[in-house]
N, C-alpha and C positions, 0 to 999 in steps of 0.2 A: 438562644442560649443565655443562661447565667451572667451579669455583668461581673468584671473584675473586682467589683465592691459585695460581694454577694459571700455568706462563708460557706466555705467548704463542708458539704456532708461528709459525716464518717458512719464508720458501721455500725448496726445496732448493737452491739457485741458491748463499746463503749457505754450503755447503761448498767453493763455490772459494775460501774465504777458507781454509782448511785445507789444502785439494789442494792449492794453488796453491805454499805453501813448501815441501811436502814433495816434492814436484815437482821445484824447486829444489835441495832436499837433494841429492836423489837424484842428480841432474845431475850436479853439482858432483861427489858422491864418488866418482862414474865416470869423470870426466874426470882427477880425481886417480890414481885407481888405473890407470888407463889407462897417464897417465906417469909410474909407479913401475913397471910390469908391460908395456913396450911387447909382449913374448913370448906375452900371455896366449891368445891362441889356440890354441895347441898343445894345451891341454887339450880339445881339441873333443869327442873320443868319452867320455871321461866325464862331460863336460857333457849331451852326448846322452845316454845313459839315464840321467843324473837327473833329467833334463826328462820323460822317459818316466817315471820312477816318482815324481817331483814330482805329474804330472796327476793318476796313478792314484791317489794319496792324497788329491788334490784331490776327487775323485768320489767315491771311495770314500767316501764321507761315509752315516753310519749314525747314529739315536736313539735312547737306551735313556732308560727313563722307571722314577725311583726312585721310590715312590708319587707326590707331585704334583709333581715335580721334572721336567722333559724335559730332558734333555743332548744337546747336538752334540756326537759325536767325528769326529774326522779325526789322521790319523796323519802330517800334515805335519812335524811337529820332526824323523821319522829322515828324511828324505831332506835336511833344512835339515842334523843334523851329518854326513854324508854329504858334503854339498857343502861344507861347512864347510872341511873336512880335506881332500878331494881337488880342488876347485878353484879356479881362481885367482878374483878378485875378481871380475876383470869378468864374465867366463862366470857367474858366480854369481849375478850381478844380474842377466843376460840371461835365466838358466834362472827365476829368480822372475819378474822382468816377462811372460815370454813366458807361465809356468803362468799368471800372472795376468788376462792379457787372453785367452787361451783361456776360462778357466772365466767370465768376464764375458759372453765373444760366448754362451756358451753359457745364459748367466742371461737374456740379451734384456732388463739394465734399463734405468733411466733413465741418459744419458751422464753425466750429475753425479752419479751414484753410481758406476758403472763405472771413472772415472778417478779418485776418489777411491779404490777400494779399491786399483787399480794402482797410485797414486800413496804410499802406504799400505805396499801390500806390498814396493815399493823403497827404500821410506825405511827402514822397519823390518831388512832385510837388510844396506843400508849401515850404519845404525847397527853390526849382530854385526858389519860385517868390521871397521871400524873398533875396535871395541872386539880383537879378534885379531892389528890391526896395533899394540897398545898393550903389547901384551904379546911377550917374545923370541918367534922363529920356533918354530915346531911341528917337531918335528922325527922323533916316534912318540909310539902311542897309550898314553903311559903314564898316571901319575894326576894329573901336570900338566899335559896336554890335556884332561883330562876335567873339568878346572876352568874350562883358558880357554872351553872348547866348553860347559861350563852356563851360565857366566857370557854368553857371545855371545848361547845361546839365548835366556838370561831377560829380555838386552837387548832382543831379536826380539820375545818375547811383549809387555814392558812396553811399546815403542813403538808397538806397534798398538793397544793398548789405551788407551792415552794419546790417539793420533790418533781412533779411535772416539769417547773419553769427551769430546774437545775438539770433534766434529763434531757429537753430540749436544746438547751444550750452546750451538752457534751457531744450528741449526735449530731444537732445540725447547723450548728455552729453560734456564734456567742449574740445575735441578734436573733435567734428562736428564745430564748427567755423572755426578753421583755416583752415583745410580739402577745406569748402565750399571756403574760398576765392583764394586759390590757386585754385580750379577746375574755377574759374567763371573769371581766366585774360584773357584767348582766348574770351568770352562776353564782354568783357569789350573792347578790342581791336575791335570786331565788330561795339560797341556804338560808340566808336570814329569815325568809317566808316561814319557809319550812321547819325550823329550830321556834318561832311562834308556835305554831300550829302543833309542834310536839309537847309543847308546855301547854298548852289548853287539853291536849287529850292524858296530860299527866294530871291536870289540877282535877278532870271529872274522876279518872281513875281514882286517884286515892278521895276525892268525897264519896264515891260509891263503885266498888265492882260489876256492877250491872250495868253502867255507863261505857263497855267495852260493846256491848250488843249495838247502841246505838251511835258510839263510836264508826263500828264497824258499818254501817247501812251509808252513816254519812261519808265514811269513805270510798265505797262503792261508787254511792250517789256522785262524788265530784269527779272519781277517776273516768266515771264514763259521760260525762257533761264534758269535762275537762282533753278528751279523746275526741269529741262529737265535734268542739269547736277547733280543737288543733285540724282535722280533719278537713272543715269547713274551708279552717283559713287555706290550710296545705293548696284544696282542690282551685280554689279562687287565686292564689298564687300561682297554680303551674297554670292554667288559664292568660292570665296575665303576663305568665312570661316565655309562653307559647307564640302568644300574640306578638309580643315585643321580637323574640326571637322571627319569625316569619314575617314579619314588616324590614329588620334589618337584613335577611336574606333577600328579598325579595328587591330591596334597592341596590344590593351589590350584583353590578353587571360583568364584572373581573373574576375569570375560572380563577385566576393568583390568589386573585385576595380573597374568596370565599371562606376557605378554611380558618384566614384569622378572625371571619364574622361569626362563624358558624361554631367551633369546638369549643370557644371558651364559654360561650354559653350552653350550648349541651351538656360540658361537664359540670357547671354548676345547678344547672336546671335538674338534671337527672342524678345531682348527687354522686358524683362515682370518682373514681380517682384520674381515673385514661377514658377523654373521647377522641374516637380518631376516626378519620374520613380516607377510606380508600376507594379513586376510579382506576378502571383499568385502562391499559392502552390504548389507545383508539386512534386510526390514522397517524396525525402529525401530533396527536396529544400523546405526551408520555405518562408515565404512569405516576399518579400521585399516591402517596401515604404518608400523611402527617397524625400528629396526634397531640393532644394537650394533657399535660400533666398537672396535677397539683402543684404548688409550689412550684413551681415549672414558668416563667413569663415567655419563655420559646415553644415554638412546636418541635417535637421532635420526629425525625423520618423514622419513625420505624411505630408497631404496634404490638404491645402486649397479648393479643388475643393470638392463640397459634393459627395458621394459615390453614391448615383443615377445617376448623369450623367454617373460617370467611369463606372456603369452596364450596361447605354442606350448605352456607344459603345460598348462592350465587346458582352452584348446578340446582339446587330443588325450587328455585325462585321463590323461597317464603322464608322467616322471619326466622333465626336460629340462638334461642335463649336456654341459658346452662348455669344454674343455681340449685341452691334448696330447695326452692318453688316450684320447680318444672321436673317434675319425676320423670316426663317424656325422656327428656336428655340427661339422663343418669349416669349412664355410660361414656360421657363425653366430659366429665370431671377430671376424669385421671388426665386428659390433656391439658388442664390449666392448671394443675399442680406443679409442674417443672416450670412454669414462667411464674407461679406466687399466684395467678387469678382466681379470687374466690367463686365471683360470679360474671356473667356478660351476656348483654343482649347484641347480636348482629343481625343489621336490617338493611335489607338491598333496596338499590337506587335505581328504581324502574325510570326507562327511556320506552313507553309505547309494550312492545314486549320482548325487549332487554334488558339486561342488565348493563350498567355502565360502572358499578361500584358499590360499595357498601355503609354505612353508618353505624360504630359501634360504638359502647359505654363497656367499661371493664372496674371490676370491683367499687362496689357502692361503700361508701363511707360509711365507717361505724361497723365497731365489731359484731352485732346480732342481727346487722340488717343483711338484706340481699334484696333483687331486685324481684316483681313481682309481675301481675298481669299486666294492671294499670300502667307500668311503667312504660310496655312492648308499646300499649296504644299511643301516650303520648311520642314515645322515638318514631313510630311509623306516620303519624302528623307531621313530625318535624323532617323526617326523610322525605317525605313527598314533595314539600317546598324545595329540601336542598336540590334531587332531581330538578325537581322544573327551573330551579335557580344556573344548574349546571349547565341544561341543555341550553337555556337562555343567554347564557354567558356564554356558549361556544357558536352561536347562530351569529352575537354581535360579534366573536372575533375573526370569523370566518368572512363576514361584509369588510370588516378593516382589513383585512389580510389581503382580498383584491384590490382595495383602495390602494394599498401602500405596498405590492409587490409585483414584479415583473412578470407578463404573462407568459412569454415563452420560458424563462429559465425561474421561474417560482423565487427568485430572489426580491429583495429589498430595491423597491425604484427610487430613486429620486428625491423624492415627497419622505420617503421616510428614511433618507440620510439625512436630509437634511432638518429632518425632528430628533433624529436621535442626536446628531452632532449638537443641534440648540439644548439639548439636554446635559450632553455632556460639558460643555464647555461652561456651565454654568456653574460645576464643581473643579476648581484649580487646586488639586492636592502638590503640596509644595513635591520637586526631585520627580515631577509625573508633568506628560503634556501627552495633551489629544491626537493621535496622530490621523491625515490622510492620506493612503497612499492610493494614484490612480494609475491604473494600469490601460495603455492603450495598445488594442491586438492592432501589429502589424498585419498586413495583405487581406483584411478581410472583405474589403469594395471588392479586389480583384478575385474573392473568391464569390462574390455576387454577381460579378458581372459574366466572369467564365463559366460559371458551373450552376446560377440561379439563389436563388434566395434562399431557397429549401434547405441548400449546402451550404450556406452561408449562417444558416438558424442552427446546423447541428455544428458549427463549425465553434460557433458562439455557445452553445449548452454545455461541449466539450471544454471549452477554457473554463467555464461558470462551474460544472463539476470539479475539474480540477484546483481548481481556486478555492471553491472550499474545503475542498479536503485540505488542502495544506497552508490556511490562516489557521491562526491560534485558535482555540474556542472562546477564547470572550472577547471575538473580534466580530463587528459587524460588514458583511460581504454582500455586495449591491453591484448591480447594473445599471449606471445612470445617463447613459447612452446609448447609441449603435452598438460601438463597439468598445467602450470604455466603461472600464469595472472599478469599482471603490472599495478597500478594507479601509475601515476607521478601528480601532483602539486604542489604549492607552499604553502609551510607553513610558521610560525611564529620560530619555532624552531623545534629540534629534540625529545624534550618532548611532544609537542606536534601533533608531525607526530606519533609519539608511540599513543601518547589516542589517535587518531583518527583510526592508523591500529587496537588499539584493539579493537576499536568500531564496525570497517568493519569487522571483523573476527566472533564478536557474533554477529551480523546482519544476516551474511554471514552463521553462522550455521544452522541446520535445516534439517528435514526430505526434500529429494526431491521423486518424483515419478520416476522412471526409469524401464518402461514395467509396470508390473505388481509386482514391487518390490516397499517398500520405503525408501531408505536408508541415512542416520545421516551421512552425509557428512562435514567432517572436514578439513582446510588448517593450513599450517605453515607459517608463516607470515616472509617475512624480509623486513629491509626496512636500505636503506641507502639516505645521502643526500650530497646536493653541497651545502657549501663546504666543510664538512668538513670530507667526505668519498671519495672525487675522484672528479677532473679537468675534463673528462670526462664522455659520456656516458655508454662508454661498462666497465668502471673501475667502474662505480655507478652499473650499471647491473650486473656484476660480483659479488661485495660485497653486494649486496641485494640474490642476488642465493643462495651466503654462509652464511647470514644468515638464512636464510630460511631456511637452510640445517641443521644450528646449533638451531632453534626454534622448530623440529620436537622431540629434548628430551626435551621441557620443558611442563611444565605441563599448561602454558598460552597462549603457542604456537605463541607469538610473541618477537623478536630477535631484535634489531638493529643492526647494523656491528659494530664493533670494529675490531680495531687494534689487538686485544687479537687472534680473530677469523679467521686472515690469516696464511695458511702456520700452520695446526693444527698438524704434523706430527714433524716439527722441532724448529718453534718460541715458540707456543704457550705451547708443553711439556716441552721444554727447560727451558720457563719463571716458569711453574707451579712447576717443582720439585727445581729449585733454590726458589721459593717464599715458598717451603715446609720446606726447610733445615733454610731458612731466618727465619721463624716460630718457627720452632725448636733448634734455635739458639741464639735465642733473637738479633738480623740483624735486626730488623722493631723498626724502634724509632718511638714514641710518643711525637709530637711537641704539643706548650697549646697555643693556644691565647686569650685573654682577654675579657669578658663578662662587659660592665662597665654600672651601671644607669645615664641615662642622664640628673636626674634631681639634683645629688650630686655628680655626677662625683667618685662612689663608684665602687670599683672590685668587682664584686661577683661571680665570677666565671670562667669557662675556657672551650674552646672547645676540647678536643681530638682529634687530625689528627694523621694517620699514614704516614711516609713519609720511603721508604725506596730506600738505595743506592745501585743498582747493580755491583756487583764487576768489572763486564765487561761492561755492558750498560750505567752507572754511573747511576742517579739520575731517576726512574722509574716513572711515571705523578701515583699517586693516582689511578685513574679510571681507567688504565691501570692494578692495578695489584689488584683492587677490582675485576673489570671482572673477571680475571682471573680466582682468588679466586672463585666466584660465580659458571664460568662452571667448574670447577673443582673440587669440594665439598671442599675446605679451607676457606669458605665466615667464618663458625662458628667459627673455629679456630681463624679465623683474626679478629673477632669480639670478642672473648674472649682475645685476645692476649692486644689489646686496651684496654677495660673496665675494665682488672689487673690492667695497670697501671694507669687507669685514677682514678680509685680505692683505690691504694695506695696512690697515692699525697695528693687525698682528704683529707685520713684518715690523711695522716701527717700534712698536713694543720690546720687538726681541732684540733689533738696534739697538736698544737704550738700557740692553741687561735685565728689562723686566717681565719676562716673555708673561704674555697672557694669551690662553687658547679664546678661539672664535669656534661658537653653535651657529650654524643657518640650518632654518628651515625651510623642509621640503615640502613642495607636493608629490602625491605618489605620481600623479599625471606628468610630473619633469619626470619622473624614473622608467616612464614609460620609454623615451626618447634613448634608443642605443648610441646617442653618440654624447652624451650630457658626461658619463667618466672621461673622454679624452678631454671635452673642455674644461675639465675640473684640474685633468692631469696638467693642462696646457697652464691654466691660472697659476697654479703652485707653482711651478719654473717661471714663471712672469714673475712672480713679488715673493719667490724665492722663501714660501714658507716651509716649514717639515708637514708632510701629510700630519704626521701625529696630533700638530695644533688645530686642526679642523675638525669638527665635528656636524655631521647633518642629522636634524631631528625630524623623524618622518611620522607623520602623525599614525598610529598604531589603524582606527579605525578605514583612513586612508588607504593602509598597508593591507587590510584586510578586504577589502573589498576587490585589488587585480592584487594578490599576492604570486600567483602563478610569474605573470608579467612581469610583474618590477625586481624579482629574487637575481633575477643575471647582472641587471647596474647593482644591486648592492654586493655579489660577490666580486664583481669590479671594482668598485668603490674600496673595497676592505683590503683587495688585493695592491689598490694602491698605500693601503695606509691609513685612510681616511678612516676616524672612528665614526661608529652609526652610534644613533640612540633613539629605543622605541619614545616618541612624543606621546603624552596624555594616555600612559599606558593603565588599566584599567578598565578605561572606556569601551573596549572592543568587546565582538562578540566572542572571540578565540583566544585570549590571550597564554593562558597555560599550554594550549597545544601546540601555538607556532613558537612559543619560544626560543624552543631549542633546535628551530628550523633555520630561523633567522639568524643571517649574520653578522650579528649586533654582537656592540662592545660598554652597552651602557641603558639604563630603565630607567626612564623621567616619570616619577607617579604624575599622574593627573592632579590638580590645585584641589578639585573640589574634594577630594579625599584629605586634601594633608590641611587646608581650610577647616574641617569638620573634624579632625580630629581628636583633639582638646576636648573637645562636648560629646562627639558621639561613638559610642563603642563598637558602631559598625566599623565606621571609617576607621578610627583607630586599629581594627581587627584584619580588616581589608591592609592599612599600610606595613602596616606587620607582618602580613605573608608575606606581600610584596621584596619588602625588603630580603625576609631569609630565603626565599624563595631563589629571587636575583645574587645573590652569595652566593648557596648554593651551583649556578652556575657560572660564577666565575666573573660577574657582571656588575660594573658602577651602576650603584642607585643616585638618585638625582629626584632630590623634593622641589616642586616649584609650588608657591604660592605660599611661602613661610612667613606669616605675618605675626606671629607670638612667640615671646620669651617660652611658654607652654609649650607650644608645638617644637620649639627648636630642643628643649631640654629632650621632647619623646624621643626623636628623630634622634639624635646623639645617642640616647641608651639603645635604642633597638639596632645601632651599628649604623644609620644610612652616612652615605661618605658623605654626599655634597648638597648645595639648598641654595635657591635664589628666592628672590620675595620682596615684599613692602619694610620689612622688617631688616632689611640688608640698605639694600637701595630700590628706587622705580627704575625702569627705562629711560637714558638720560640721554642728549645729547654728545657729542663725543669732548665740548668743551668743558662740560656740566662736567664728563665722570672723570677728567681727569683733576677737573677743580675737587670733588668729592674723594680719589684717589689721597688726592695731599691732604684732605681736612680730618679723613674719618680712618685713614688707615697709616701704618708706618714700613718701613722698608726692614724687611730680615733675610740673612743669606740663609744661604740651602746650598746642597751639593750641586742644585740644577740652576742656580743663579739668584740674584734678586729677587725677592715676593712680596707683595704688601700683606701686612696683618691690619685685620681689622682694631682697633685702639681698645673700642668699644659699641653693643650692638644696644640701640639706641629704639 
């Protein structure tokens, strides 16, 4: 396709904006010369045979080709000063219009070209007379006619040139003028040949009338010398780039990449506007049809020849050509007039004695040309290579395909996950990561042991079938084990490679048939990605195994890899019993950052983070020692350890008349736990807070993965009081349809949307539904990650209530925020007590 910098075609239609004045011109300088010249008819018989040797030079049209060069000559300038000199104005515009619309009927094109070039050819003629009428009367051919008659000429050439490059530039957009006037200096160089050559057959003319005799022999004499060597060179060129064409075929080993070796040379070679390569189906090949256009640097899937011809060669296995030339196929015109084709050769791509496809050229450039004998011979040269290039190129894909696929289930082995992964991961498109997900079938030993291998091969074809039917399509699916299966593609995130493997996995479950058994086959999912599980392939394959391996105790049976999960023998016990003593020690501080309304710039409240120092590792990332937590049954612990203190503060907060609410975050994995709302309810009568001031943030994509599950604690939860709020809402694969499922009281956008906002009109467009979306039903929105003046101004006008960020305060110590409390914000009553306002947002 067309790059974004390319201009737009429009329709021919817009060159009556060009015809249409020249048109005009033309008129006009007729009517004028007319009544300067009422006499001008008299000149009739010399009008008449310049109109006769006008055409012939019209026709007479020949190309010679300097190596890549193709030239049109025509030897219209001598009969132009010819007519110049010997007749009167009007007759002269008569004898040009009339060659003009002759050699149009005989082009058969479209009307809005047709009358453009006539309209064209009279403009440009009136211009020479005029420029003749600027200067004194002509009176003989001495070397001051030969001046006004160059000067007339180069007016003739420059005006058509001008109309061309002005016509190019309305239809096909404002880079087709220049283009045309640079391709048309070698024509232009010709005219001037030719505008000589007219002036020496004027100067013998007027020394003797009899000099027209042998005028005329010497014009014969060169037009067919000058034929004999265009010819020459023509035949030496398609030769040569016969050659070149079937050496370049012949080294491309790739069915892919043939067509980009193969059409753009055939359409240039064969001159035509559309060459297109169609094979048909065959086994595992699908069907190809591209085609190369003029102007065109893409191939496009389709072809201009109608699909009856391409069956009348394919069924009769011979050669099917439909022009002027071939009166055999007369009757097969009327089919290439409703697609525009003037002319076309189709030529079948013999495999032994098959057909495999076809090779066609559709409408030859230039309006009097069409395609010919010669032409069939050289396409059927060069189709016999592409053939052999095809077969050769599906013999070598055919060896690489056992190389690189699994022999009982024809899928992707090993060897070539692990080349496409090094492939992919060598392209980091920013907001995209590589993903791995490996699937490992449960009981399939035990179906080898009990029932035999046999049952255990169809046991495994039956997942491998199902598996690919329901990955994406532009996901790659492999077996690179026994009994473990790889999808790699590209996702948006890691949250979202999660919903999707848990998507695959309940897809993926299900009774299968094996013999006369049917068995409730289950897999453990892992899935790791680039980058942010491993620079290569086998280190992405590895931590997908181990997860997989750590997915088989869970009860959702999908993993992602973490850091938590290497090295489970010395890292990961090590971290877990120091993160149990850290617990039991009170070692896990509790940092608060700032909840503030956007529309009074009021605190109302504080998030809850645990941040904790390792004595030896130093400063442990969060999600590091939540995992942990999580496989190692401390998630409850660390989640009671927070909600103590986020609990206390509260209560002292609202002691001191400045109530501020507390956010804790959830795992969805604590909401699994039916007994987590009475210790919630037990907490709040311990430190005597109102449910209303707590709120739990449950990550959305969390939520969606056991939503089934965890909906009874949060209608518990809400029943106590306790406000919910979806965390990192966005991110999910569901978000519009559980909405209004869930019994939530509050929408925290995800960071990276309200981060991107400012600059990008996605996000922007994303926070913004967000937002009315959440009103609509009834629900606090909540921007986290608000780090600009910009972003805060958006968020304000689109209505969101509340915002925390770098741009407010960080996560602070609980000394820090109360130090920060008195420095950045001041005290204001409210009906509901004490508030700090922020002074100013810094």
């Amino acid at each position: 396709m067309a790059g974004s910098s390319r201009s737009r075609r429009r329709s021919a239609d817009y060159a009556w904006l060009i015809t249409g004045p020249l048109a005009i011109f033309a008129i006009a300088c007729t009517i004028g010369f007319w009544f300067e010249e009422p006499d001008w008819y008299q000149d009739w018989l010399p009008a008449l045979l310049l109109l006769v040797l006008y055409l012939v030079t019209q026709f007479a049209e020949f190309n010679v080709v300097i190596r890549r060069n193709a030239f049109s000559v025509t030897v219209t300038e001598v009969p132009l000063v010819l007519g110049l000199y010997y007749v009167s104005p009007v007759l002269m515009i008569g004898v040009v219009v009339t060659g003009a619309l002759c050699l149009q009927l005989r082009a058969t094109q479209l009307p809005v070209k047709a009358w453009f070039n006539v309209a064209k050819q009279a403009a440009s003629i009136c211009a020479s007379l005029l420029v003749i009428a600027a200067f004194p009367p002509i009176v003989n051919a001495g070397p001051g006619t030969w001046g006004v008659l160059a000067v007339a000429v180069a007016v003739n050439v420059l005006v058509q040139l001008a109309c061309l490059a002005g016509v190019m530039s309305v239809v096909q957009g404002g880079r087709a003028g220049p283009d045309t006037l640079r391709a048309s200096l070698p024509n232009q160089m010709i005219a001037g040949v030719n505008a000589a050559v007219g002036l020496l057959f004027l100067i013998a003319l007027e020394a003797t009338k009899w000099s027209a005799v042998l005028l005329a022999v010497l014009a014969v004499a060169l037009t067919l010398l000058l034929r004999s060597f265009a010819g020459f060179f023509r035949q030496h060129r398609t030769l040569a780039d016969v050659y070149e064409l079937t050496q370049a075929v012949r080294r491309e080993t790739s069915n892919s990449a043939l067509p980009d070796v193969l059409l753009g040379r055939v359409r240039d070679l064969m001159r035509s506007e559309y060459a297109t390569l169609w094979l048909a189906p065959q086994e595992r090949y699908p069907e190809v049809l591209l085609t190369a256009q003029v102007d065109n640097k893409g191939l496009l899937d389709m072809s201009p020849v109608p699909a009856k011809i391409r069956d009348l060669a394919v069924d009769d296995h011979q050669v099917v050509a439909v022009g002027q030339h071939f009166t055999e196929t007369e009757h097969l015109r009327d089919q290439l007039r409703p697609a525009r084709v003037k002319d076309t050769v189709v030529v079948p791509l013999r495999s032994g004695q098959a057909i495999i496809g076809t090779l066609e050229v559709a409408n030859r450039i230039g309006e009097s040309r069409s395609f010919r004998d010669s032409d069939i011979q050289v396409l059927e040269t060069i189709a016999a290579h592409a053939a052999a290039a095809v077969e050769n190129s599906r013999l070598v894909d055919r060896l690489r395909h056992d190389a690189y696929h699994d022999r009982l289930t024809g899928m992707p082995n090993r060897r070539r996950i692990v080349d496409a992964l090094a492939e992919s991961v060598k392209v980091h498109a920013e907001q995209e990561v590589v993903a791995v997900v490996l699937f490992d079938v449960d009981g399939q030993r035990n179906v080898n042991e009990s029932m035999g291998h046999a049952a255990g091969d169809k046991l495994l074809s039956e997942v491998a079938a199902r598996l690919r039917g329901i990955a994406d399509s532009g996901a790659l699916v492999g077996r690179i084990g026994g009994d473990e299966f790889v999808v790699t593609l590209r996702t948006e995130s890691l949250e979202s490679t999660i919903a999707l493997a848990t998507e695959m996995r309940e897809r993926l479950r299900g009774p299968m048939a094996v013999g006369s058994l049917t068995l409730d086959v289950d897999t453990a999912v892992g899935v790791a990605v680039y980058p942010d599980h491993g620079s290569d392939p086998e280190t992405l394959l590895q931590r997908a195994e181990l997860a997989a391996n750590a997915a088989k105790a869970l009860p959702y049976g999908v993993q992602p890899f973490h850091p938590a999960l290497e090295s489970r023998a010395v890292r990961r016990l090590g971290i877990a019993a120091d993160l149990r003593r850290a617990l039991d020690n009170g070692q896990l501080e509790v940092w608060f950052q700032p909840l503030v309304t956007l529309a009074d710039r009021h605190v109302v409240g504080v998030e809850c983070l645990a941040r904790w120092v390792h004595p030896a590792h130093g400063e442990v990332a969060p999600e590091d020692f939540v995992a942990v937590a999580e496989h190692t049954g401390q998630l409850a612990r660390l989640t009671e350890v927070v909600l103590a203190a986020g609990l206390r503060r509260c209560r002292d907060w609202a002691e001191a008349d400045r109530p501020l609410s507390v956010a804790i975050n959830l795992s969805a994995r604590t909401l699994l736990d039916s007994r987590f709302p009475e210790m919630v309810e037990e907490m709040l009568a311990e430190y005597r807070v109102d449910p209303g001031q707590l709120t739990f943030e449950i990550s959305e994509p969390g939520m969606l993965n056991d939503i089934e599950r965890v909906l009874p604690s949060l209608y518990r939860l809400r029943d106590l009081g306790v406000r919910l709020s979806v965390d990192d809402f966005g991110t999910g694969a569901s978000s519009l349809a559980y909405l209004r499922q869930w019994p939530v009281h509050e929408v925290k956008i995800d960071d990276t949307f309200v981060q991107g906002m400012a600059t990008d009109s996605g996000d922007l467009a994303i926070v913004r539904a967000v937002v009315g979306l959440s009103r609509e039903f009834g629900l606090t929105v909540v921007a986290e990650g608000v780090e600009s003046e910009l972003t805060l101004d958006l968020l304000e006008e689109m209505g969101c209530e509340l915002g925390q960020g770098y741009l407010f305060s960080r996560p602070l110590p609980f000394e820090r925020l109360e130090a920060w409390l008195s420095a950045q914000t001041e005290p204001e009553s409210t009906p509901t007590g004490e508030v700090r306002r922020l002074r100013v947002v810094i």
